[in-house]
VOGU-3710 file (C-alpha; in Angstrom, 3 decimals, decimal comma):
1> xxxxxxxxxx> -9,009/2,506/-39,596  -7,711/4,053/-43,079  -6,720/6,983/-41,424  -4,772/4,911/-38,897  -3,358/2,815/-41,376  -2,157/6,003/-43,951  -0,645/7,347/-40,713  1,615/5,046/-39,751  2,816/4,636/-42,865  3,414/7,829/-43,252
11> xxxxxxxxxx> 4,977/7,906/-40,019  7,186/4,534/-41,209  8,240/6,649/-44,324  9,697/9,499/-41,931  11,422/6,956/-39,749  13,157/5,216/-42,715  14,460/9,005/-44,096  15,156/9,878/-40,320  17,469/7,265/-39,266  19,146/7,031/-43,159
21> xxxxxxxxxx> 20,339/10,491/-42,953  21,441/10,516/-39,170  24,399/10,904/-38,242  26,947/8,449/-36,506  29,773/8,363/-34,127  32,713/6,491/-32,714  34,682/6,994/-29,016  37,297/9,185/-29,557  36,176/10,869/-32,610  36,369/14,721/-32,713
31> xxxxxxxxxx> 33,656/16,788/-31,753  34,167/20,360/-33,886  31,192/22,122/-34,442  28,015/24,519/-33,418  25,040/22,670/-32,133  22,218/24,141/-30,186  21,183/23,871/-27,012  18,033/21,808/-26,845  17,385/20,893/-23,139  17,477/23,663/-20,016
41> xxxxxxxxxx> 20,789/22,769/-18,487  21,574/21,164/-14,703  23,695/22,527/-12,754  25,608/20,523/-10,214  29,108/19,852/-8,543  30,140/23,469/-9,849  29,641/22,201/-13,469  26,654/22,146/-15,826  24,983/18,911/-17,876  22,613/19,595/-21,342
51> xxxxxxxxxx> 21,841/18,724/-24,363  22,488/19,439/-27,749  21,380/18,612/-31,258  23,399/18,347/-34,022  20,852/18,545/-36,697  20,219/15,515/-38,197  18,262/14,116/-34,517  21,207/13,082/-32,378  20,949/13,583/-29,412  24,324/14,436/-27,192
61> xxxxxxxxxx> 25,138/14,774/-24,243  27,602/17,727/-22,702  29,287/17,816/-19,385  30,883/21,732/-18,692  31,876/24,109/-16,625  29,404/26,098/-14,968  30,711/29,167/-17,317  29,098/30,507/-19,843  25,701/29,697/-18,298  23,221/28,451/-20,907
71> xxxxxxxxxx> 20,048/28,135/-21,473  17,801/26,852/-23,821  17,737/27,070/-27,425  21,598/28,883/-27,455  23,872/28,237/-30,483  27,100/27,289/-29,371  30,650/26,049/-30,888  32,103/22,984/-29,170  35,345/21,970/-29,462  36,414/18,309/-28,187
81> xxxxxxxxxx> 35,826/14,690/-28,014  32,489/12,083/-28,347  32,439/9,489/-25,814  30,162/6,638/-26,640  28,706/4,253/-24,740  25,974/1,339/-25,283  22,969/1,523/-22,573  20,240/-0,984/-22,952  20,588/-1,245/-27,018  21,165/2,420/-27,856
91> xxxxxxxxxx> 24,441/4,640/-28,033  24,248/7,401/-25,959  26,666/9,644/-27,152  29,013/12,513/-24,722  31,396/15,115/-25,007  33,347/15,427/-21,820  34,363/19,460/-20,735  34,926/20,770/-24,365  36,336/24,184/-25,169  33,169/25,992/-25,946
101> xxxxxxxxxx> 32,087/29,352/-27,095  28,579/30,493/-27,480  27,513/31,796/-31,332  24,468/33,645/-30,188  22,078/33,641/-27,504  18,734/33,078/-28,364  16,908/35,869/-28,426  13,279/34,893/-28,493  11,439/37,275/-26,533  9,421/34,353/-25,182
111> xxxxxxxxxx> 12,731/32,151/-24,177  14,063/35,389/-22,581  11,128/36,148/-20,770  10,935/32,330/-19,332  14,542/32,277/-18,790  14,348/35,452/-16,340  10,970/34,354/-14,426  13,111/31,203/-13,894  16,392/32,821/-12,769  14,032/35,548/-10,627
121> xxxxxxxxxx> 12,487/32,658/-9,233  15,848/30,520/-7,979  17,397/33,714/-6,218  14,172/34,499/-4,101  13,703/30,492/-3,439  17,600/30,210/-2,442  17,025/33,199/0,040  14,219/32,240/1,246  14,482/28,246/1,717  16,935/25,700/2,839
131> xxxxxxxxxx> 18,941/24,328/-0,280  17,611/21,064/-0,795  14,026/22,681/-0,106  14,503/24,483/-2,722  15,786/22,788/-5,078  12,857/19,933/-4,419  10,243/23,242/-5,427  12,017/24,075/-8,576  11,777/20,918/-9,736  8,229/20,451/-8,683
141> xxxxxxxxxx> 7,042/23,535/-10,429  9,573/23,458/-13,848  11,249/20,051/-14,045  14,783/19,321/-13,616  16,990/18,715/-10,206  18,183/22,337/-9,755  21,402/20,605/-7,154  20,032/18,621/-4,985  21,741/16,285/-2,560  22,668/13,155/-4,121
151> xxxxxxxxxx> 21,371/11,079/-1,756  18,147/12,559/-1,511  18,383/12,076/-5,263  18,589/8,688/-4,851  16,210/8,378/-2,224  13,856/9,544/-5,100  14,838/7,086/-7,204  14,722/3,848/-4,963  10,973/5,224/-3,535  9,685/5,855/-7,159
161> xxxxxxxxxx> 8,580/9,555/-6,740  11,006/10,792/-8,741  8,487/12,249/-11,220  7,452/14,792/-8,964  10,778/16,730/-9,956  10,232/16,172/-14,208  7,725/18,606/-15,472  4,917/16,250/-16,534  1,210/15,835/-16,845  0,744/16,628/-13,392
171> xxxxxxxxxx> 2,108/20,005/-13,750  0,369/20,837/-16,853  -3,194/19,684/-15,559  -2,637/22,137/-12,175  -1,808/25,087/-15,195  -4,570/24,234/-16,892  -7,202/24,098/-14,134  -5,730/27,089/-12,509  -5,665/29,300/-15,886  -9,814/27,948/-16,332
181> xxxxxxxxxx> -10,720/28,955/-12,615  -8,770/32,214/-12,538  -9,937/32,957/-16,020  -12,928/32,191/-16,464  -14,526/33,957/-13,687  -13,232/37,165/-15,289  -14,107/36,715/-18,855  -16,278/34,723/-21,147  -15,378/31,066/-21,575  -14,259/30,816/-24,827
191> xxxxxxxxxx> -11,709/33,791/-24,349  -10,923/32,023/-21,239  -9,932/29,121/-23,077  -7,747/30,589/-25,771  -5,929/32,929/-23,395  -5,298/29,500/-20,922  -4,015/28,211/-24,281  -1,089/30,496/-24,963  -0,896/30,237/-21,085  0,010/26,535/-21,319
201> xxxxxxxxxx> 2,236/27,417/-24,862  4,307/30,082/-22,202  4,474/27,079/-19,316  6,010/24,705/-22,229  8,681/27,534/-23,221  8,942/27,649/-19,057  9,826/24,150/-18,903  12,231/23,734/-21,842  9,745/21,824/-23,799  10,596/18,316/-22,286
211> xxxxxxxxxx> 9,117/15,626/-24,164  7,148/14,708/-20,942  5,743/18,300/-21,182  4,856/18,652/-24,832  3,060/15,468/-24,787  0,421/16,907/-21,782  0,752/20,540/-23,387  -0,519/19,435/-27,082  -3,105/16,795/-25,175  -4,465/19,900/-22,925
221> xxxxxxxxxx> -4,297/22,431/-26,094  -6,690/19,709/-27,806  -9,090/19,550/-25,022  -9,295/23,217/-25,185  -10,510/23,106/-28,488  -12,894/20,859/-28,244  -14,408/22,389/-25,463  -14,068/25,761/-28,085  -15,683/23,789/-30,022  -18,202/22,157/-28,701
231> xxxxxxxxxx> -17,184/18,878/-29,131  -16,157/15,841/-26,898  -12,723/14,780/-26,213  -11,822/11,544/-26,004  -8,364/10,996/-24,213  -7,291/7,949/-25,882  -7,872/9,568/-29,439  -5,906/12,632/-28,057  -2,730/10,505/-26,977  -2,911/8,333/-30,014
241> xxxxxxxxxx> -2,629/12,032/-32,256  -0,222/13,470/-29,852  1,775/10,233/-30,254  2,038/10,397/-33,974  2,839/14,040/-34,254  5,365/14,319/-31,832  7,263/10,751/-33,604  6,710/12,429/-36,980  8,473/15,703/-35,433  11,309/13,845/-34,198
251> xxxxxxxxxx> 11,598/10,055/-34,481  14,191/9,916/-31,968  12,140/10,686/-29,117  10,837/7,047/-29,624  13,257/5,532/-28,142  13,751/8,513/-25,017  13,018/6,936/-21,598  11,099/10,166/-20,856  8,851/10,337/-23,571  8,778/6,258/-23,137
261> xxxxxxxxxx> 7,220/6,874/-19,559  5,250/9,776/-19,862  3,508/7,910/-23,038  2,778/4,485/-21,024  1,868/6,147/-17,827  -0,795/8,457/-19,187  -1,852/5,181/-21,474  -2,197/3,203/-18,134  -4,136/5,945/-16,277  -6,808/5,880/-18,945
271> xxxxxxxxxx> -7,218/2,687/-19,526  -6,325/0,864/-16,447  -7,383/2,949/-13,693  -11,169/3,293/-14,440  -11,522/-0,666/-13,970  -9,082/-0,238/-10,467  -11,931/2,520/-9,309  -15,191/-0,096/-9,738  -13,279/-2,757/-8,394  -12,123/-0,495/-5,480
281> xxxxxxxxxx> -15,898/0,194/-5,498  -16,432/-3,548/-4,990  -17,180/-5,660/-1,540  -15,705/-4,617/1,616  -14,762/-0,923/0,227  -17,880/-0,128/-1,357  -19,136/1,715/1,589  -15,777/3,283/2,522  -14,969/5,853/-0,880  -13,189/2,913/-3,194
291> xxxxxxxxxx> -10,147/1,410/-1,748  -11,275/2,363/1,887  -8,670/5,516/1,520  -11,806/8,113/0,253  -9,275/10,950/-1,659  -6,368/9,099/-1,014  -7,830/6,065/-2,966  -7,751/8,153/-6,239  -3,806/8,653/-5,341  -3,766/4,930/-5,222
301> xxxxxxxxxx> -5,125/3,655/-8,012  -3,559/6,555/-9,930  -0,140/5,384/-8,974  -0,962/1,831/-9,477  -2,026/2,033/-13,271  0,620/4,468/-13,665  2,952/1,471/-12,779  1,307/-0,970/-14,367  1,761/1,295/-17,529  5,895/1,933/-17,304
311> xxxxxxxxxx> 7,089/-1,685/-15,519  8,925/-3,085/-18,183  10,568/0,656/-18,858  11,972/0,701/-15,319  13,092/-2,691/-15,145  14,960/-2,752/-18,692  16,508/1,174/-18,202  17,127/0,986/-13,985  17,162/-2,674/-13,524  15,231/-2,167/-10,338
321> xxxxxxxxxx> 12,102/-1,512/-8,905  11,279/0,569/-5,355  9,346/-1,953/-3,796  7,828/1,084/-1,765  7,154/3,371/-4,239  3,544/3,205/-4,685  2,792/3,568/-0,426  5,477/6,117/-0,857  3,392/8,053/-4,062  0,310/7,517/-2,057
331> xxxxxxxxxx> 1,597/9,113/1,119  3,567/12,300/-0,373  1,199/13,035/-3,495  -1,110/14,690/-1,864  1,343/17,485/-1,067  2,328/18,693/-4,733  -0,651/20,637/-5,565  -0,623/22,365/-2,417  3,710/23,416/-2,996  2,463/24,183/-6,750
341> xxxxxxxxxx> 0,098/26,762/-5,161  1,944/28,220/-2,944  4,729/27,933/-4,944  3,375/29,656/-8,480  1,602/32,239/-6,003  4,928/33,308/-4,213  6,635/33,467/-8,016  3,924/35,800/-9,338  3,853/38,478/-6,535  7,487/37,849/-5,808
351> xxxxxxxxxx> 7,902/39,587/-9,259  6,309/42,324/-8,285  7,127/42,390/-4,416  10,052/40,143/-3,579  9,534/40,307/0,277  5,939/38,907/-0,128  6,819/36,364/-2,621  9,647/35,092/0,079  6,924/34,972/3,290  4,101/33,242/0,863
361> xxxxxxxxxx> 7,775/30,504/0,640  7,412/29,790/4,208  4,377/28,213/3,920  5,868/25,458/1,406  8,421/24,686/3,616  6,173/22,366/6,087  5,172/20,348/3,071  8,226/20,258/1,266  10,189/19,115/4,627  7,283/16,468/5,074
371> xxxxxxxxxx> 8,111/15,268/1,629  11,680/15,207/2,161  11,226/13,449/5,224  9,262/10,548/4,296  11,359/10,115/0,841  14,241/9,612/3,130  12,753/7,437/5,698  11,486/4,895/3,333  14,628/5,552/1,091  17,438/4,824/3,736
381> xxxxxxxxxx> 14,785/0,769/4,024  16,289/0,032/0,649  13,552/-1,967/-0,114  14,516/-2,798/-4,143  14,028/-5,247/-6,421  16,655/-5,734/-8,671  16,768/-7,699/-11,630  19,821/-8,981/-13,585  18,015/-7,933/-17,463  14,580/-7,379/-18,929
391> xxxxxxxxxx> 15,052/-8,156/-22,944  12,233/-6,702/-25,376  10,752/-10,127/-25,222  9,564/-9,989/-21,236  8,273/-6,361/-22,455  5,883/-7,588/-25,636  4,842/-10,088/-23,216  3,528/-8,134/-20,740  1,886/-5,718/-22,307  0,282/-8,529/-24,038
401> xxxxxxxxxx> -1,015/-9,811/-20,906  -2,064/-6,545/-19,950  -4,116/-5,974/-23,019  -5,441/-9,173/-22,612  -6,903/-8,892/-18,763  -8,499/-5,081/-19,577  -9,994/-6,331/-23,076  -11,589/-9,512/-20,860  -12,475/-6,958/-17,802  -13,808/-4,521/-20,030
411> xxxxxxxxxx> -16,394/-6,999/-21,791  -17,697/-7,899/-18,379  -18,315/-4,268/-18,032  -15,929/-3,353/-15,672  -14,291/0,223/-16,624  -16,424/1,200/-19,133  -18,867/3,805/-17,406  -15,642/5,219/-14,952  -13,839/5,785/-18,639  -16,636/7,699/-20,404
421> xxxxxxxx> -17,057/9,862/-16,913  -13,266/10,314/-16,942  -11,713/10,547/-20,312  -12,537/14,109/-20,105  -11,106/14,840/-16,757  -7,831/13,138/-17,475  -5,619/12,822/-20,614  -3,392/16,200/-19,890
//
């Protein structure tokens, strides 16, 4: 408790010097200056969107031309105007098609590797697959919407499965279980776990370290080491560490909707789905594999908690809720690790053989048209609930109520063996 304690206060001390030395901005005001790239940039409608810091932890937004293509961690000297605007209590500041001119690419040998295995791995998928196919596997396998259709966009949006196309735990626990298996049947464990390590450092630089990302990447890297180790890893410890070092990095990612939802829906998976598994264990669907769905019941309760976990972020960013989302998650899920395979496996020997990488393609394409499909059919039901505002006060209050129910289910027992059995397995 002292240690928790001298933390956050520690942490309160770098908030205080954080926000005091920020700076701030008003519509209209020039924007003269070189900032650098800190997010992978999207390209769509001929133009590109991305962000860029300015050094004291603003965040701002940039809508461009398509030319010069950037990537990640580029310097570049913008020339133009901030747009702000308020969204749900914070100003989210813009700069609208600038004159632009980039200072220096960055020329980490690491960003320039990841930046060609990404560009190598967009031509073969746009020869190879229909557009919006591909575009739905680049986002599957490193984040980000790579042009797709704008209604299927939105279609994602209104069935709640738009995660599958923002690098996130998901993606990080297939890396890491792939690097393990591959790995460690060729060398001894422990080298298998530090090479897997730098593997999941290279799959961060892949995915242009989004916050969703760095949170599973430093929560895998410490389950590594404690299997090094020898020790046990508790996933609730992990995310309360990861938590604090990645606010004491950069305070403004506190109040990011991505780092916002990848924190409460890892939070809800490890404490809320281990009492949805023994109850799903319970009565009628104890004899049937929990939930009377066998696999698919592990989708299910997964997606439940996860929503139980980022509610009140939804409601107060989107205003809505996909009333379908989690039959949707359930019914589509299944398919991701299955495109990540086949997916990763045509990018590796595509490098080496392109014509073999573009063939191993074609066998996505079943699954990624059967996700495409369904998100669309439930999509076009525009079954949504919408809701006029959800203040701060709705939010302490449910999460209060939350606590409340697992603390009362969990001294009746209920969760407590599933968590020990799982907070090794999940947590990345």
């Amino acid at each position: 408790m002292f240690i928790v304690v001298v933390a956050f206060l520690l942490l309160g001390v770098r908030f205080w010097f954080y926000y005091s030395s920020s700076s701030k901005y008003v519509d209209g005001q020039v924007a003269q200056g070189v900032y650098v790239v800190d997010q992978e940039p999207e390209i769509r409608g001929g133009g590109q969107r991305f962000r860029v810091s300015d050094g004291s932890g603003v965040g701002i937004w940039v809508r461009s031309g398509v030319s010069p293509r950037l990537k990640y961690g580029d310097k570049v000297f913008i020339d133009g105007f901030f747009t702000v605007k308020e969204s749900n209590g914070r100003d989210i500041v813009s700069i609208y098609y600038p004159k632009f001119q980039t200072i220096n690419l960055d020329e980490n040998i690491l960003t320039k590797c990841a930046f060609w295995i990404k560009n190598k791995a967009q031509s073969m998928v746009e020869v190879a697959l229909p557009h919006n196919s591909g575009g739905l596997l680049l986002g599957i396998i490193f984040g980000g919407k790579y042009g797709l259709e704008r209604d299927f966009e939105d279609n994602l949006r209104v069935t709640g499965v738009m995660h599958v196309i923002a690098a996130s735990g998901m993606n990080v626990a297939f890396v890491a279980g792939a690097l393990m298996s591959v790995l460690g049947s060729v060398m001894k464990r422990r080298v298998a776990l530090i090479v897997a390590g730098f593997g999941i450092v290279f799959y961060m630089f892949l995915a242009s370290f989004e916050e969703s990302i760095v949170r599973a990447g430093i929560m895998a890297l410490m389950a590594f080491g404690a299997s090094f180790l020898g020790r046990q890893y508790l996933g609730l410890y992990a995310l309360g560490v990861t938590l604090i070092g990645m606010l004491a990095y950069d305070p403004g990612w506190l109040f990011d909707v991505g780092f916002q939802l990848s924190f409460l829906a890892t939070l809800g998976i490890l404490v809320v789905k281990p009492i949805l598994d023994e109850l799903g264990k319970m009565g009628m669907f104890r004899k049937m594999g929990g939930w009377g769905l066998g696999s698919l019941g592990q989708d299910l309760s997964t997606t439940v908690a996860a929503q139980v976990g980022v509610m009140p972020v939804i409601l107060s960013t989107f205003g809505s809720v996909g009333l379908l989302s989690v039959l949707v998650n359930v019914v589509v899920l299944w398919t991701i690790p299955i495109i990540m395979t086949f997916g990763v496996l045509a990018l590796i020997l595509g490098i080496f053989f392109e014509p073999i990488g573009q063939i191993i393609l074609y066998l996505c394409l079943p699954f990624l048209l059967f996700f495409e499909w369904t998100v669309s059919f439930f999509g076009r039901m525009g079954m949504v609930w919408e809701i006029g505002s959800f203040g701060w006060e709705f939010g302490v209050g449910y999460y209060l109520l939350i606590v409340s129910l697992v603390l009362v289910l969990r001294r009746r027992g209920l969760g407590v063996k599933e968590g020990f059995e799982m907070r090794e397995k999940i947590g990345i």
